[in-house]
KOLLUM-223388 format. One line per 8 residues: number of its first residue (from 1); their letters; for each residue x negated, y, z negated of C-alpha. Coordinates in nm, 3 decimals, padded with zeros to 5 digits. Each point is the difference from the previous one (the first is absolute). Layout:
REM KOLLUM-223388
NUM> A> X,Y,Z; ... .
***
This chain:
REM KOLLUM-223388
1> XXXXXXXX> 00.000,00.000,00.000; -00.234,00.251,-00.112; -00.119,-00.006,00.445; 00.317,00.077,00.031; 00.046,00.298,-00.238; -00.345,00.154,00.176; 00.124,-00.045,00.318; 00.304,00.155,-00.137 .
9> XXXXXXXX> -00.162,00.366,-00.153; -00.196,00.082,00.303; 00.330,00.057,00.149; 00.134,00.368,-00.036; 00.324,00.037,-00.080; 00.083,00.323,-00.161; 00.390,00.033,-00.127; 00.251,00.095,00.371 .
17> XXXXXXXX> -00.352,-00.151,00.187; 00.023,-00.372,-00.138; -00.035,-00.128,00.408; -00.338,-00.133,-00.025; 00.078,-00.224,-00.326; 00.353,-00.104,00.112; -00.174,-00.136,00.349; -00.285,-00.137,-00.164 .
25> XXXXXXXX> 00.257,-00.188,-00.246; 00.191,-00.119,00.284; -00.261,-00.156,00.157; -00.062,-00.223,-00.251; 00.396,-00.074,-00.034; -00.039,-00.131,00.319; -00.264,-00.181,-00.013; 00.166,-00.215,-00.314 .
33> XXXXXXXX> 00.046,-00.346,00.158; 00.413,-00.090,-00.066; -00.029,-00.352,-00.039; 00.031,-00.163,-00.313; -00.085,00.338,-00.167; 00.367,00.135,-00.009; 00.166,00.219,00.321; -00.098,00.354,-00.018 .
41> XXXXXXXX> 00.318,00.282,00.148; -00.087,00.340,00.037; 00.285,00.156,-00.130; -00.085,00.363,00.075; -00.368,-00.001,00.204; -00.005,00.383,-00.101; 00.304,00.116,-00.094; 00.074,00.448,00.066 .
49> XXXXXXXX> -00.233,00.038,-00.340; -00.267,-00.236,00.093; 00.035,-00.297,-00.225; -00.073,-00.348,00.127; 00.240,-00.249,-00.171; -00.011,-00.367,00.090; 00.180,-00.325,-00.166; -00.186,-00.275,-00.031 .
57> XXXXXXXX> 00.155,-00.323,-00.012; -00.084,-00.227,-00.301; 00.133,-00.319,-00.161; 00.291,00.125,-00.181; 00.233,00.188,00.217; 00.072,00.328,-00.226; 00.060,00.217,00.285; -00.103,00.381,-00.064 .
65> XXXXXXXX> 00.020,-00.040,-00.383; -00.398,00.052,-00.093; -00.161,00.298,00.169; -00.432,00.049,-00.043; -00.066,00.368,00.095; -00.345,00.144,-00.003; -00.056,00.345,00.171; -00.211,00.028,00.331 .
73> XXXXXXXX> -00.088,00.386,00.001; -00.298,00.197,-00.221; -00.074,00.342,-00.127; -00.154,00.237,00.274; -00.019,00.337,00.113; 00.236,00.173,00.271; -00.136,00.283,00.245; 00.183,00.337,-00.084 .
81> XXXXXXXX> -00.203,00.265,00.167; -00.255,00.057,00.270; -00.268,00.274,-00.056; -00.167,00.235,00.233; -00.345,-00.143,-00.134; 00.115,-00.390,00.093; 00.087,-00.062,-00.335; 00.269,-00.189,-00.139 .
89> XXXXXXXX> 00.249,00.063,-00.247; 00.230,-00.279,-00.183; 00.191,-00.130,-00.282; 00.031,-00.337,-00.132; 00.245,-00.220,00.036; 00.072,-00.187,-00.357; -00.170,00.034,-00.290; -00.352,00.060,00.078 .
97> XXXXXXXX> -00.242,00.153,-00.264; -00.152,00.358,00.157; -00.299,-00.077,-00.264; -00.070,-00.317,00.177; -00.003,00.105,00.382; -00.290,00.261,00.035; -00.224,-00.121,00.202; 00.154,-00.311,00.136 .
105> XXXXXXXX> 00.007,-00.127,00.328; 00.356,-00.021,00.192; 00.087,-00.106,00.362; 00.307,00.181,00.137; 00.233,-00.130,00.257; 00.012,-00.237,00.266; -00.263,00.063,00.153; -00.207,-00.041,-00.352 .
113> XXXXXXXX> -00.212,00.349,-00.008; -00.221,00.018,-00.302; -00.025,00.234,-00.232; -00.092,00.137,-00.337; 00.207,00.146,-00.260; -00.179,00.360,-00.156; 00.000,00.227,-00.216; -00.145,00.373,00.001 .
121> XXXXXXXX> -00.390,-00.042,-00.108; -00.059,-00.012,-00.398; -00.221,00.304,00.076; 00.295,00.224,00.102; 00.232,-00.158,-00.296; 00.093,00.223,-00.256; -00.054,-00.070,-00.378; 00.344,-00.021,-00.038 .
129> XXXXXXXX> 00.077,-00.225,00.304; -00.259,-00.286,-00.217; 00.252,-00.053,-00.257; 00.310,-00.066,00.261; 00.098,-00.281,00.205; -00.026,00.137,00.376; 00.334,00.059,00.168; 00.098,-00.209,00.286 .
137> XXXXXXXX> 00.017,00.337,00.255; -00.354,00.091,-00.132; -00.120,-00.356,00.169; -00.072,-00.098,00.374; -00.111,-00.189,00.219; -00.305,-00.030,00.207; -00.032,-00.183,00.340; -00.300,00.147,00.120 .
145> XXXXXXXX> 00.157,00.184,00.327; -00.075,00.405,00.024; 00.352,00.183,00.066; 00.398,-00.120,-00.028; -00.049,-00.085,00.410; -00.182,-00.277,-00.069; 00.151,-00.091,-00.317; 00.323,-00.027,00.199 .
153> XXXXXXXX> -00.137,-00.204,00.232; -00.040,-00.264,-00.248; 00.235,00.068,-00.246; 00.385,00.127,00.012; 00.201,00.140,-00.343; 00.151,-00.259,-00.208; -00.225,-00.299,00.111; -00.061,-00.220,-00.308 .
161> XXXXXXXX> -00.349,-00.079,-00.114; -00.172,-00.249,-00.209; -00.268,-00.045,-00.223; -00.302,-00.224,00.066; -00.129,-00.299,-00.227; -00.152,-00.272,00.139; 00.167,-00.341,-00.210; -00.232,-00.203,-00.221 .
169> XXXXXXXX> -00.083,-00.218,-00.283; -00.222,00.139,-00.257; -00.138,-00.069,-00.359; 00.206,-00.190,-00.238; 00.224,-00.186,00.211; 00.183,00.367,00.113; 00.108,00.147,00.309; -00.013,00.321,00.132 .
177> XXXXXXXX> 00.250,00.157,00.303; 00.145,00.249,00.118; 00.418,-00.072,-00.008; -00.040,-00.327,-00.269; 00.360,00.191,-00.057; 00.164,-00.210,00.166; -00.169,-00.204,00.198; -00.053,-00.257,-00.226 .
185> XXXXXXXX> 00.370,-00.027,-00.050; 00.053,-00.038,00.388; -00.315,-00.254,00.000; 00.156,-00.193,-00.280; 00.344,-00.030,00.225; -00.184,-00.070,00.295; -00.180,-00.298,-00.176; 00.328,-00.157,-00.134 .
193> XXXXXXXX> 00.171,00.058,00.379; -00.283,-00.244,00.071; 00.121,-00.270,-00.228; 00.306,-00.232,-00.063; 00.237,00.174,-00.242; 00.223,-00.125,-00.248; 00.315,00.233,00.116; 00.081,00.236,00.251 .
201> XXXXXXXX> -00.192,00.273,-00.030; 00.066,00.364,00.124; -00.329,00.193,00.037; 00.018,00.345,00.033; -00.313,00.229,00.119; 00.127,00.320,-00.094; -00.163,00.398,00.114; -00.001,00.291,-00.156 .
209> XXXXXXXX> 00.009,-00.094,-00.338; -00.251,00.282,-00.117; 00.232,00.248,00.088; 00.271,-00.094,-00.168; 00.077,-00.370,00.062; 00.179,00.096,00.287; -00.052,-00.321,00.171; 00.137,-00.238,-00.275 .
217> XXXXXXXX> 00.357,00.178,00.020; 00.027,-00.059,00.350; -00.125,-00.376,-00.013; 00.187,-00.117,-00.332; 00.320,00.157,00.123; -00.002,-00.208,00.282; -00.135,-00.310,-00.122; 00.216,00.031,-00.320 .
225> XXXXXXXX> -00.204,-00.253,-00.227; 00.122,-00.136,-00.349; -00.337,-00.031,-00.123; -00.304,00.195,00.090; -00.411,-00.017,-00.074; -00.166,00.256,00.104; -00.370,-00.065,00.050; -00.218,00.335,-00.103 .
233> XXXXXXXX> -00.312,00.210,-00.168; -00.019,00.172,-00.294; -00.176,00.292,-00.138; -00.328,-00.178,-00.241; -00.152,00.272,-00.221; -00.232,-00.227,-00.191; -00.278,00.266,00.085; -00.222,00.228,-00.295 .
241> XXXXXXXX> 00.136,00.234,-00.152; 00.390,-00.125,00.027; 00.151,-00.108,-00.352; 00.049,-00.323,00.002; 00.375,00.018,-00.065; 00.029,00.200,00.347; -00.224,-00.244,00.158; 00.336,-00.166,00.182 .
249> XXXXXXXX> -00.178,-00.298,00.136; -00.312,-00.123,00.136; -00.162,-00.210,00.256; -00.083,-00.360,-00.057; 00.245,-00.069,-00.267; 00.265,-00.150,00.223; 00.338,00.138,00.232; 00.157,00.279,-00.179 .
257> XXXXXXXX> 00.370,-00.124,-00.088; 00.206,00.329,-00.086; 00.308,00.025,-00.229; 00.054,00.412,00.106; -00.221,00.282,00.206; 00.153,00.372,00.060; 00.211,-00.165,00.209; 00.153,-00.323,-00.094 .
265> XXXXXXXX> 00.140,-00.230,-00.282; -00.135,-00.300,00.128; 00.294,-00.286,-00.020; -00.094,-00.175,-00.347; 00.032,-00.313,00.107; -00.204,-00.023,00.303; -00.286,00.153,-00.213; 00.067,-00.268,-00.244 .
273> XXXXXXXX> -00.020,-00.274,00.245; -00.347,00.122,00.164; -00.124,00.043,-00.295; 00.048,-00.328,-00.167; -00.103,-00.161,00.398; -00.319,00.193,-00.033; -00.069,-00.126,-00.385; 00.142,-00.403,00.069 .
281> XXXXXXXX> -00.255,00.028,00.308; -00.278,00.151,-00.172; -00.003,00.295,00.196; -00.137,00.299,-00.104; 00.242,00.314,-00.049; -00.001,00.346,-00.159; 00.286,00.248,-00.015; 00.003,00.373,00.022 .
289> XXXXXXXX> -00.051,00.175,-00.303; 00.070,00.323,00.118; 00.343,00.086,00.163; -00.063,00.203,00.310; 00.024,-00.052,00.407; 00.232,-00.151,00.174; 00.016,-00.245,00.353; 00.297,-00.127,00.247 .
297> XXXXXXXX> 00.175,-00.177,-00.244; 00.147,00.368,-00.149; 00.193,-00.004,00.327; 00.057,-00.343,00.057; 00.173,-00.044,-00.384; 00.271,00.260,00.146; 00.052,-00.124,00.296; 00.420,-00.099,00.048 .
305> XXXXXXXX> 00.119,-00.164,-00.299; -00.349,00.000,-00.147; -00.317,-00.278,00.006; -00.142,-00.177,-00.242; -00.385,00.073,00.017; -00.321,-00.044,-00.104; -00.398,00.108,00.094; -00.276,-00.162,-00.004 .
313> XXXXXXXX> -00.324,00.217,00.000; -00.389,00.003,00.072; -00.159,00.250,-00.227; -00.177,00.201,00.206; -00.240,00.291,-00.095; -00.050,00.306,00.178; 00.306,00.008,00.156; 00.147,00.223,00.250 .
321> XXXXXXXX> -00.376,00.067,00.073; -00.256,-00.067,00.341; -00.105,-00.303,-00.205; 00.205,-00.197,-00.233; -00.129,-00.300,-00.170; 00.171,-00.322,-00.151; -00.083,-00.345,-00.096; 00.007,-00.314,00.232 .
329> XXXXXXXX> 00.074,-00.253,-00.262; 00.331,00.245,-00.087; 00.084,-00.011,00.357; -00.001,-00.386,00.043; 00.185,-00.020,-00.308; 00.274,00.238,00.124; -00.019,-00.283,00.264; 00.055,-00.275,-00.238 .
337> XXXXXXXX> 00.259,00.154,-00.220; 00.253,00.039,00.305; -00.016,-00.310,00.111; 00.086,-00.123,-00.343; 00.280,00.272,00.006; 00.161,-00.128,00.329; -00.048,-00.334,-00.150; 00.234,00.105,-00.280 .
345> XXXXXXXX> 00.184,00.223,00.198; 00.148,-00.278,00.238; 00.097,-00.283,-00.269; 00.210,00.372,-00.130; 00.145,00.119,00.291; 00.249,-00.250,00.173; 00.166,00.032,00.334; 00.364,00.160,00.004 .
***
C-alpha cells in the first residue's frame, strides 16, 4: 500500500482541481481484475461535484447500506492577481498556515509552472512587521518571467497551484508527503477495492472536502448509506513545547478512533465496536484528546434522515503544510482495522 499512497501524493489535486487524482484513481479502478474479487459499478464516474462513487460487490448482498468515503482533493493556493512585474498574487484554498508557506515551492496550473512563494526581504521588514504573522496579500509568487506578458503566457487568474514534496520514507519507520490528507484514506479504499469483501461495499472518493466538505453532501445524498466509515488524518501535536494535554494524538501509537471533533458526535456505538475490534485484535489505537477539526462525516451525519458514522484517523503532523508526516505502521493498521470492521459490519447488516 504505502507504493500506492506515493504514487498517490505526487498527484496535485487542489480542492475544485481534484482531475489529476480522480483519473489517476480511476485507473487503478480499472485495472481491478472482477473475477472472484467481487463486481465493481461505477455508480457516478464523476458526478457535477467531482466525486467518484463505486459499489463493489461482496459476499453479503447489503446493497448501498455501508458507504467508505475518503476525500481526493488537498490544500493549495489559487491565482488572484497578475502583476506588472510577473508576479503572482493568491490566496489559499483551505486551511493553510501563512507561517508555513514562505519560501516554498508551488507549481500552478496545467501546464505545471514553478514557482516560489515570497515575502518582502527581512532587510526592508519593519520591527514591528517581526512580531506578526504576514498577511496573505503581503505574499506572492515568483515564476521567474520579467513582466505580466509573459506571466500570462503561462499562467491565467484563478488557476490552482500546488505545493512540491517529493514522497518518502525516513527515520523511524515515518513518512513524509505532501497531501498524506487524504491520500492515505483513498489508498486504504483502493487497497480493499482490490480484495474480496465481506458485504457490499459503497466507496466513495469524495473532493473538496477542505473547503467545506462540499463533496460528501453531494455523494452521501445520493448514495444514502445507513452506516458510514470515513477513512481520514488528524491533526498530531506531539511536538516541544505543546502541553501534553493539547498534544491530541501522535504518530506511531495506532489509527485515531474519535468519539467527537468540532464537527461531529461520532455514533457511540460504532466507536465502541472499533474500538473493542482494534483491542480483541491487538491493534494499536489512540483517541483524540483534544476536541477540534472536523472531516466529511459532519456532512454525511446530516445527510436525509441522518447516518450513523464513524472516522477512523492517521495522526498526522504538520498538517495542512508542503510536508506532512505520519507513521507507516498507523497506516497499515488503519488497513487492518477496516477490514475487521466490514467483517463485523456484514454479520450486522442483513439484506431487506
Amino acid at each position: 500500500m504505502l507504493n500506492m499512497l506515493k504514487e498517490l501524493c505526487r498527484l496535485n489535486g487542489v480542492s475544485g482541481d481534484e482531475d489529476e487524482v480522480l483519473y489517476g484513481i480511476l485507473d487503478r479502478v480499472r485495472a481491478i481484475p472482477q473475477r472472484q474479487e467481487g463486481e465493481i459499478t461505477a455508480l457516478y464516474k464523476g458526478d457535477p461535484l467531482r466525486n467518484l462513487i463505486f459499489l463493489k460487490r461482496g459476499k453479503k448482498s447489503t446493497g448501498t447500506k455501508l458507504m467508505l468515503c475518503a476525500h481526493m482533493d488537498e490544500v493549495g493556493i489559487i491565482v488572484t492577481h497578475i502583476t506588472d512585474e510577473g508576479f503572482l498574487k493568491f490566496d489559499f484554498v483551505g486551511g493553510v498556515d501563512r507561517r508555513v508557506a514562505i519560501g516554498k515551492p508551488v507549481v500552478i496550473g496545467e501546464k505545471k509552472v514553478p514557482g516560489v512563494i515570497g515575502l518582502k526581504a527581512i532587510h526592508l521588514v519593519e520591527r514591528e512587521e517581526e512580531k506578526k504573522v504576514p498577511k496573505t496579500q503581503s505574499l506572492y509568487i515568483d515564476i521567474g518571467v520579467k513582466d505580466r506578458a509573459a506571466a500570462e503566457a503561462l499562467v491565467e487568474l484563478g488557476d490552482c497551484g500546488a505545493f512540491i514534496c517529493e514522497p518518502e520514507e525516513f527515520g523511524d519507520g515515518l513518512f513524509k508527503a505532501r497531501a498524506i490528507d487524504d491520500r492515505i484514506g483513498c489508498a486504504i479504499m483502493l487497497k480493499l477495492m482490490e480484495e474480496e469483501l465481506p458485504l457490499d461495499v459503497v466507496f466513495a472518493f469524495t473532493a473538496q472536502e477542505e473547503v467545506g466538505t462540499r463533496g460528501a453532501f453531494g455523494a452521501a445524498f445520493s448514495v444514502t448509506p445507513e452506516v458510514a466509515l470515513v477513512l481520514e488524518t488528524t491533526t498530531a501535536a506531539d511536538l516541544p513545547g505543546v502541553e501534553e494535554h493539547r498534544r491530541v494524538c501522535a504518530p506511531g501509537r495506532g489509527p485515531v478512533i474519535s468519539y467527537m471533533d468540532g464537527s461531529t458526535i461520532y455514533d457511540r456505538e460504532l466507536f465502541e465496536n472499533l474500538r473493542r475490534l482494534a483491542e480483541e485484535h491487538r491493534i494499536p489505537w489512540q483517541t483524540k484528546e483534544y476536541i477540534a477539526g472536523g472531516n466529511d462525516a459532519r456532512t454525511v451525519q446530516r445527510t436525509k434522515a441522518g447516518v450513523r458514522v464513524a472516522a477512523m484517523s492517521a495522526a498526522v503532523r504538520c498538517l495542512h503544510a508542503p510536508a506532512s508526516v505520519g507513521s507507516i505502521a498507523d497506516f497499515e493498521n488503519m488497513l487492518q482495522l477496516t477490514r475487521l470492521f466490514l467483517r463485523e459490519m456484514a454479520e450486522q447488516l442483513e439484506e431487506e
